[in-house]
MARTI-353432 format. One record per atom (N, C-alpha, C): residue in one letter; x, y, z. Coordinates in steps of 0.001 Angstrom, whole numbers, plus 524288, in hexadecimal, padded with zeros to 5 digits. Layout:
REM MARTI-353432
aXYZ ...
//
This chain:
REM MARTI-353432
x5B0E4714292C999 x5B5CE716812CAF0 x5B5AD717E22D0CA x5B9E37157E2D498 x5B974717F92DA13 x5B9C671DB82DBC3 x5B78A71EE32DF6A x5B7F4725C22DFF3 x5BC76725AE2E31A x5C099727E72E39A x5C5CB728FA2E5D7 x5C3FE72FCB2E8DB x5C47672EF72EC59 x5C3087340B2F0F4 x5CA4F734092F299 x5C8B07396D2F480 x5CEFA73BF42F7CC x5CEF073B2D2FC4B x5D22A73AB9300B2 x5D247738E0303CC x5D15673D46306E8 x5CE8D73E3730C87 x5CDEE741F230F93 x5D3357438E3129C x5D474748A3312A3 x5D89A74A00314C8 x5D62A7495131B03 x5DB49747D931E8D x5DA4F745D032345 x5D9D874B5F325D7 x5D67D74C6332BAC x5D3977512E32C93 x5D8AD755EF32DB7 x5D71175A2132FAB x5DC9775CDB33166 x5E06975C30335ED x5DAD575A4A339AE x5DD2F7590134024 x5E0BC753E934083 x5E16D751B933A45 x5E41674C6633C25 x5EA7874DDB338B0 x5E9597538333537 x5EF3D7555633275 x5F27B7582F336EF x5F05275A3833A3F x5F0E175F0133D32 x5F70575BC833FA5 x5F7337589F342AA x5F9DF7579434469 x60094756F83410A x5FF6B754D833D6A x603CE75393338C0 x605CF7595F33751 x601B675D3933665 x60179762E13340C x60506764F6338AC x604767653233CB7 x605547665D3412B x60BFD766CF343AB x60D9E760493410C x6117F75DCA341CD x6155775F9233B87 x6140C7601333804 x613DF762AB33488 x617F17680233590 x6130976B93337A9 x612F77706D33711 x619827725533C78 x618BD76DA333F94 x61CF276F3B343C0 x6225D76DC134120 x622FD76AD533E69 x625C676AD333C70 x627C576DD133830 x625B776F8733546 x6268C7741C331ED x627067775633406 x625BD779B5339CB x6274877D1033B63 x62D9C77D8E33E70 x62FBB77922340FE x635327776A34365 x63735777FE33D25 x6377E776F933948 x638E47779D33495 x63A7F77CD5333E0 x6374D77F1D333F7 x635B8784F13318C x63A2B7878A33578 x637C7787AA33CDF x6389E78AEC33FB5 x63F9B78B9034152 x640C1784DF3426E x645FF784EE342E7 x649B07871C3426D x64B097883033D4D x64E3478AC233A1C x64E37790D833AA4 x6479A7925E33BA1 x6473F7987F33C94 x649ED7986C341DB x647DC7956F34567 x64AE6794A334B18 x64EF87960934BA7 x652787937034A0F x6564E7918C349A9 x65B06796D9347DB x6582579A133426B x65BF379C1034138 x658F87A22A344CA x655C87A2CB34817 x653227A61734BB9 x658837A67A350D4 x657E47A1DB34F4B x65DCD79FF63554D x6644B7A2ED35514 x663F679FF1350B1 x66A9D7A28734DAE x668CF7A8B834AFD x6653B7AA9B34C06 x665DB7AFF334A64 x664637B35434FE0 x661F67B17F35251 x663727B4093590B x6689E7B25135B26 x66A577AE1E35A50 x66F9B7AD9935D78 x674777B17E35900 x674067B257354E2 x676997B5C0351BF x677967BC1F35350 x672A87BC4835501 x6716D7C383356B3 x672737C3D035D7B x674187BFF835F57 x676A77C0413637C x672C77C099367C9 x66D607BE6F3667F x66A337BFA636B70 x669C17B9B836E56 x66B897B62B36CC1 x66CA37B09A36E41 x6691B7AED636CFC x6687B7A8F636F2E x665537A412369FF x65FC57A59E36DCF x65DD97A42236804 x657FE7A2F3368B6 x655F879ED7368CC x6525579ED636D34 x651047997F36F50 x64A8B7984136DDC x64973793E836BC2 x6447F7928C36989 x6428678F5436E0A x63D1C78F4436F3B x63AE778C9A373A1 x6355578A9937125 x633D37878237224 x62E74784EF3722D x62A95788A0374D4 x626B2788683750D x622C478C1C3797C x621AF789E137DD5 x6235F7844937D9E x6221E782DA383C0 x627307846D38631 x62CD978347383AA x63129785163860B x6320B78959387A1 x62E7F78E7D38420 x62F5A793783859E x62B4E794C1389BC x6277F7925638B3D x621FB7944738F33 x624E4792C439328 x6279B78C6C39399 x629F778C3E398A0 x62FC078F533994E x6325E7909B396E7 x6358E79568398BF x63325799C839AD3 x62FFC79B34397AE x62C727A16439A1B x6296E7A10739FBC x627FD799B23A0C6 x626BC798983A5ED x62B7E79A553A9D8 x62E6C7981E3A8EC x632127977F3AC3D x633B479E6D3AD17 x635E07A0753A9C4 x637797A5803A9DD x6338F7A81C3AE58 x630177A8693ADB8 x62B577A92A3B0A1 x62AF57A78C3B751 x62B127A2373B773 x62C627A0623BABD x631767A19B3BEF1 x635CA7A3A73BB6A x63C767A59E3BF98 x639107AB083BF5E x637087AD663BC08 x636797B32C3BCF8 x632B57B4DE3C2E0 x62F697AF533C4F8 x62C937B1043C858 x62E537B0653CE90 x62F6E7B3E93D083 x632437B3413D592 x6305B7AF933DA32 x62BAA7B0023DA13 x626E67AC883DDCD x626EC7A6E03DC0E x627AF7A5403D5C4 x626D379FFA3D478 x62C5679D173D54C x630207A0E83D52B x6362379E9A3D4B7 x6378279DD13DB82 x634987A0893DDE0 x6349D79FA83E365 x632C679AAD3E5F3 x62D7479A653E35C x62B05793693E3D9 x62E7878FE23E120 x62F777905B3DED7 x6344C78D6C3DB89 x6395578BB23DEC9 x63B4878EB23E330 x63F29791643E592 x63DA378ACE3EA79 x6394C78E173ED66 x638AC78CCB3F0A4 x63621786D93EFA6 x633FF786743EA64 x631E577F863E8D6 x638C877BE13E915 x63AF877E9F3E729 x6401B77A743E572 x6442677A4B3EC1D x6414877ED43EF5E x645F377CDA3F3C8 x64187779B73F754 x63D3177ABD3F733 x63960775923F957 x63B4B771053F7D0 x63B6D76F1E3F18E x63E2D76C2D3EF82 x6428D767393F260 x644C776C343F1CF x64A9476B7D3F3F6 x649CA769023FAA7 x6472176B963FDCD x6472976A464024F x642A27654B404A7 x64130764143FFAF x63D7375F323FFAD x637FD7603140145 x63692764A1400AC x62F73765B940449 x62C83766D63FEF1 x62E187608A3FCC0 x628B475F8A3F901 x624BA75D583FA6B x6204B75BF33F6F2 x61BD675A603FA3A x619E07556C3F4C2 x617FC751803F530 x6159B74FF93F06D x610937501B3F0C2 x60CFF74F473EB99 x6071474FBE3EA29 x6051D74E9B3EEDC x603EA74A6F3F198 x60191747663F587 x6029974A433FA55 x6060D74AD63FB21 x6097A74F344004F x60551753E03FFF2 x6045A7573F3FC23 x600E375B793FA9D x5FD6775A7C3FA05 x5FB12757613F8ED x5F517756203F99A x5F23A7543B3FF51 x5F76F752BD402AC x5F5207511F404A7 x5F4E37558E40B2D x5F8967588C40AA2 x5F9E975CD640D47 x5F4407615740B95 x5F2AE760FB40619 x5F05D763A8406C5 x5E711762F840777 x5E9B575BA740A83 x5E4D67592C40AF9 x5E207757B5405EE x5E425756C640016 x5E2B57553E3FB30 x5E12D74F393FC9B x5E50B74D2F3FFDC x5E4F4746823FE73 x5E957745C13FCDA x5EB10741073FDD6 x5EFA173E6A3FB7B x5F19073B1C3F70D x5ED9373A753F518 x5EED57387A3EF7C x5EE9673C1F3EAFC x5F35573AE23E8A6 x5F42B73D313E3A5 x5F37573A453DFC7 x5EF4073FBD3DC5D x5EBEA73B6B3D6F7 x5EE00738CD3D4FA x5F24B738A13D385 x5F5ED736813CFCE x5F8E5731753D20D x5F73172F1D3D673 x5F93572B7E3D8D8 x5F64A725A73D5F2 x5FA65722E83D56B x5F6D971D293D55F x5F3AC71B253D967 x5F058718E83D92C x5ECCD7190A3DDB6 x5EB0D713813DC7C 
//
């Protein structure tokens, strides 16, 4: 009579990903709807809509906020965009070479 064995379940590091893909989805499932009615019950009580952000969307707002709040950086800012404007840019090679680096830039075909 042949011996019939079970088959080895495949390891965890190769479910993880599926589990993963899985699990994000059950969560847009789940969260949406809480979202959603989070939204229409702040815009109800009159404090206006609520806005959902990603964490990279919200780190770079909090950059920026940061950034107008600082008087010294908004000044370089000030004074970068009317340089700009008045053409006293410089490129890679220009700066390297002003500051005796050499003139080739790594990234050049050569």
């Amino acid at each position: 009579m042949p011996v019939v064995t079970e088959p080895k379940p495949p390891p965890v590091r190769e479910l993880l990903p599926s589990l993963w893909a899985w699990f994000g989805r059950l969560l847009v499932r789940t969260l949406t709807p809480v979202v959603e009615e989070a939204i229409v019950a702040a815009m109800r009580r009159g404090a206006g809509p609520l806005i959902a952000l990603s964490p990279e969307e919200y780190e770079a707002y909090r950059e920026t906020l940061e950034v107008l709040a600082d008087e010294g950086a908004m000044e370089d800012l000030r004074v970068s965009a009317e340089d700009e404007r008045a053409g006293r840019l410089y490129d890679y090679d220009e700066v390297r070479a002003e500051l005796g680096l050499g003139e080739a830039h790594p990234h050049a075909a050569g």
